[in-house]
VEXDREN-2710 file (C-alpha; in Angstrom, 1 decimal):
% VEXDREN-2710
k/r/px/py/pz
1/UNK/75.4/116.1/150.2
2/UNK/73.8/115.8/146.6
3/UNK/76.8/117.7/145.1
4/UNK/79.2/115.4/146.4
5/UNK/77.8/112.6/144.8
6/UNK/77.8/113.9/141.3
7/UNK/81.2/115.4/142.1
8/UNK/82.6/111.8/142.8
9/UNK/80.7/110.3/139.4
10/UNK/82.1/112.9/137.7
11/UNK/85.7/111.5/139.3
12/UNK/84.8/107.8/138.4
13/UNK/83.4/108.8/134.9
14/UNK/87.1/110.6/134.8
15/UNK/88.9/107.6/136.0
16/UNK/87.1/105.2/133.7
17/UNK/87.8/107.1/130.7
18/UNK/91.2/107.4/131.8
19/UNK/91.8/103.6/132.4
20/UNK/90.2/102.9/129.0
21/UNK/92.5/105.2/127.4
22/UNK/95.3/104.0/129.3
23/UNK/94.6/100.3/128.4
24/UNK/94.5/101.2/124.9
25/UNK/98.0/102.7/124.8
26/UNK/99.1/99.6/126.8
27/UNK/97.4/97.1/124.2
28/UNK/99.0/98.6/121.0
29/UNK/101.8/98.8/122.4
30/UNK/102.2/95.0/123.4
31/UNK/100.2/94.2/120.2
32/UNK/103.4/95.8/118.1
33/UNK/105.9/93.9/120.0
34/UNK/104.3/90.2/119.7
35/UNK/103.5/91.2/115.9
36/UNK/107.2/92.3/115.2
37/UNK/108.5/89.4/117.5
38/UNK/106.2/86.8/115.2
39/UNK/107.5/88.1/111.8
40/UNK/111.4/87.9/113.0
41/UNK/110.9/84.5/114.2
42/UNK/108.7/82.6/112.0
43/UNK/108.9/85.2/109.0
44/UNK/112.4/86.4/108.9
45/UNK/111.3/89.7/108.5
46/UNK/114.2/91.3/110.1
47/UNK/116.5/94.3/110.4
48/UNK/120.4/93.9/108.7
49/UNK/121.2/92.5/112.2
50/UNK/124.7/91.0/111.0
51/UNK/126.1/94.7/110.2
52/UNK/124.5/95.8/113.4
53/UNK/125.3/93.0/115.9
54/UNK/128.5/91.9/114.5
55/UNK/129.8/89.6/117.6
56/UNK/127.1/87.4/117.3
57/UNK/125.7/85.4/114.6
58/UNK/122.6/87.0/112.8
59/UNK/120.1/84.0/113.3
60/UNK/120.9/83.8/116.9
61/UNK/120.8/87.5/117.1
62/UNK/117.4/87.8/115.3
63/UNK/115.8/84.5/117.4
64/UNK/116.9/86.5/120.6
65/UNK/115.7/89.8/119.8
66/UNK/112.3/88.1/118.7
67/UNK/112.1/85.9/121.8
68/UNK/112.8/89.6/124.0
69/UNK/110.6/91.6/122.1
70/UNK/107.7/88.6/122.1
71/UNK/107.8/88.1/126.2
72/UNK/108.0/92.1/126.6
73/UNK/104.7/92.4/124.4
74/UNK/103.1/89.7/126.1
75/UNK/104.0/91.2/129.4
76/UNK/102.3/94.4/128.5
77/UNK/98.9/93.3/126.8
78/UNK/98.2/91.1/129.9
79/UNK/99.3/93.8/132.4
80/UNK/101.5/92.0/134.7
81/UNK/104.7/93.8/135.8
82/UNK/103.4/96.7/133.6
83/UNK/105.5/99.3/134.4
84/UNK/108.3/97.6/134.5
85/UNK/108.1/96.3/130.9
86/UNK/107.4/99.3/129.8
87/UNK/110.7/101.0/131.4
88/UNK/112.5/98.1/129.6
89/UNK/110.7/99.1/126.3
90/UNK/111.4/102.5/126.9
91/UNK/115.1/101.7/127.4
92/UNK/115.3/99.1/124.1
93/UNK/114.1/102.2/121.9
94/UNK/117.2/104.5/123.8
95/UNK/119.7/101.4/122.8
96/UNK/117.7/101.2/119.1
97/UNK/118.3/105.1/118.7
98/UNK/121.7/105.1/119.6
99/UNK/122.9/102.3/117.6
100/UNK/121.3/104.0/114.5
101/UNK/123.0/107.0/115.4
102/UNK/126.3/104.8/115.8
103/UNK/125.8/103.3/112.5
104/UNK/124.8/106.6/110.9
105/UNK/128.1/108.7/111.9
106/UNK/130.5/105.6/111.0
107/UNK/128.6/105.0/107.4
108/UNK/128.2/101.4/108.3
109/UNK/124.6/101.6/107.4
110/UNK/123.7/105.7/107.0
111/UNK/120.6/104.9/105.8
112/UNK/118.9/103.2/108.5
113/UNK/116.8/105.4/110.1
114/UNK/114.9/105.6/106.5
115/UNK/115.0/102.5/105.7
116/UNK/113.4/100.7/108.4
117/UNK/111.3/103.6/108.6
118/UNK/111.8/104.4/112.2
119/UNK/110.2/107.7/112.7
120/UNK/107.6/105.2/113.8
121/UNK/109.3/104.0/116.6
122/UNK/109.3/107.7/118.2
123/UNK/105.7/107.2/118.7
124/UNK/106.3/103.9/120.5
125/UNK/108.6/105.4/122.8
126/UNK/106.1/107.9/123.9
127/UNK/103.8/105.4/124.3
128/UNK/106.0/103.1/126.2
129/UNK/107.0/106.2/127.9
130/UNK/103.2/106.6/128.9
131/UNK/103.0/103.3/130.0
132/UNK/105.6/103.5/131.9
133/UNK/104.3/106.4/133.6
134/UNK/100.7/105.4/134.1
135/UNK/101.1/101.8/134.7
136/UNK/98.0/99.3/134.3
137/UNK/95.6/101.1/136.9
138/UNK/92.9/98.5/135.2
139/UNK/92.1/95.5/133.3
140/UNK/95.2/93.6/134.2
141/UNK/97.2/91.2/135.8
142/UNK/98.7/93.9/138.2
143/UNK/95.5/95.6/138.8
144/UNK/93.9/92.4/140.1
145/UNK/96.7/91.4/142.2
146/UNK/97.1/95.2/143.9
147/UNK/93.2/95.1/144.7
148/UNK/93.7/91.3/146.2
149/UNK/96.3/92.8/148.5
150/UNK/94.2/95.6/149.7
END
């Protein structure tokens, strides 16, 4: 009987370290989004959006993708529909990696991928991918509404 309860604070030392790590990866990664969203919108800190999106005009191109990426990191770093937004990041990295591709093999804009240094980006798509994966067991919006339910 004693063994089983250090066994299960072992499990909820586990699962605490686990949610804290979790939340961390869930944090950044919203943090990055609202930062990036900020500088296209107020800052114009952008990528060359008119060679990329050419059927649309750049400022309405940039205020979109900054209004997108802004709700996406808010979404995250307060936890609601976590997993969810974090497919949908996961998926905006897939559409930003294959447009740089795109753009690469035409020799619209070959550089790209060094100049808005986007080996960065891979990281975030693991970390979205995690996310994704993990969800917001704790600390959020989605956590507090699942243990309301039970």
């Amino acid at each position: 009987m004693g063994s089983k309860k250090v066994v299960s604070m072992k499990a909820e030392v586990c699962e605490c370290q686990s949610c804290f790590a979790t939340n961390i990866v869930r944090w950044t990664l919203g943090f990055v989004f609202v930062y990036y969203s900020i500088t296209k919108l107020f800052f114009g800190a952008a990528p060359p959006v008119d060679a990329i999106i050419t059927f649309m005009p750049a400022d309405i191109s940039l205020f979109l993708m900054g209004m997108f990426e802004f709700v996406l990191g808010t979404l995250l770093i307060l936890g609601i529909f976590t997993r969810v937004a974090a497919w949908i990041a996961v998926g905006f990295f897939g559409v930003l990696f294959a447009s740089v591709i795109y753009l690469h093999i035409s020799g619209v804009y070959p550089d790209l991928w060094f100049i808005a240094n986007m080996a960065k980006d891979v990281a975030l798509t693991a970390s979205a991918l995690a996310v994704a994966l993990l969800g917001a067991p704790c600390w959020s919006i989605d956590a507090y509404i699942k243990k309301k339910c039970m």
